[in-house]
N, C-alpha and C positions, 0 to 999 in steps of 0.2 A: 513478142511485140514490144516495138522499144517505148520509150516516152512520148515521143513526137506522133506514132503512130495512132491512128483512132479506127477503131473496129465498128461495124456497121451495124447498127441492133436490129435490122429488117435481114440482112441476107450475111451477114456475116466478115462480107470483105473487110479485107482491111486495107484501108488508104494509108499513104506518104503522111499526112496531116490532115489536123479539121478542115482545111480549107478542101483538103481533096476529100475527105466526107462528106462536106455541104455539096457541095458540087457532085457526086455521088448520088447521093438520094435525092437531091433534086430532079435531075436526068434519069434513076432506074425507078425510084421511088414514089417520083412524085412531092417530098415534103419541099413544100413553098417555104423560103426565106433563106437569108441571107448567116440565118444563126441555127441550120438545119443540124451541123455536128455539137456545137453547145443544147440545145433541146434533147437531142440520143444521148448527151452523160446527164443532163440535170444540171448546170450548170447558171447558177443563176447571173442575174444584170449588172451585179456588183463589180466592179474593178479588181483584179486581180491580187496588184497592188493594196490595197485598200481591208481587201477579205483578209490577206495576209495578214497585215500589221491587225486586225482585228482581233483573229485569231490567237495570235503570238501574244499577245498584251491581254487576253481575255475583255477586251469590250466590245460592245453590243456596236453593230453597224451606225447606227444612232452616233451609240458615245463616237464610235473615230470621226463619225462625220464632224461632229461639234469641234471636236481637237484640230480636225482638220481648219475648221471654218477660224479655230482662234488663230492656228501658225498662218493662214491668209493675213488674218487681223495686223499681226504684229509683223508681218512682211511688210503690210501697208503702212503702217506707222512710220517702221525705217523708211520706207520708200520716200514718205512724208518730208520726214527728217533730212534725207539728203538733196530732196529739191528746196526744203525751204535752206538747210547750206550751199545749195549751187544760187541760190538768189540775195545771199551776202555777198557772196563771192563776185557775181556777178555785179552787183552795187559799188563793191571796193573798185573792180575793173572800169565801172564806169568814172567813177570820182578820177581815177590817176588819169585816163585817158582826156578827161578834162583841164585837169594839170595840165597832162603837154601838154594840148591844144594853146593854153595860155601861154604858160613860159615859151613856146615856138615864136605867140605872136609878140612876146615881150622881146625874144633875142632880134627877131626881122627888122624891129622897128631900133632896136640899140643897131644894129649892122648898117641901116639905113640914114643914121647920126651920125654913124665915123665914115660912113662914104660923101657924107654931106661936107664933114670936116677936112675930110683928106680936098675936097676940088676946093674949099676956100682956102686952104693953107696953097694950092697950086696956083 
């Protein structure tokens, strides 16, 4: 039986995968739910993920939760951090934008002098 496969604890078949277990014992067996092949190994609600690094690192479900909850923390921090730098950024953007705006209306109105000048000098 390879890894992927999971064997039936009522009748013994053995499915492609959990999902063809759950579906399996649903249909010959009877067991209701969606998590029918996770309940046949004991598998608990935990993340996979998560049991993993638990494991590996020797802390309690708890502790990774908590590790977990700080690397969120400090995700959010940066996140913090580069909107409150996209709203410099954005500040600097507006200030020059208002420049041109001036200097444009300062050159229209010097453009508007020398065409004044050019039809008296004609």
């Amino acid at each position: 039986m390879s890894e992927s496969e999971a064997k039936c604890p009522e009748c013994g078949k053995v499915c492609a995968n959990e999902h063809g277990l759950s579906v399996h014992r649903r249909r010959a067996h009877g067991v209701p739910g969606a998590f029918a092949a996770q309940q046949a190994r004991g598998k608990s609600g935990a993340p996979k993920g998560l049991r993993a690094k638990a494991e590996a690192g020797g802390l309690s479900i708890r502790e990774s939760f908590a590790h977990a909850a700080a690397e969120v923390d400090r995700a959010g921090k940066i996140m913090c951090d580069c909107v409150d730098g996209l709203a410099v950024l954005l500040e600097a953007a507006r200030k020059l934008r208002l420049a041109y705006i001036e200097r444009s209306d300062k050159l229209r109105k010097l453009e508007a002098q020398v065409a004044e000048l050019d039809q008296q000098r004609a």
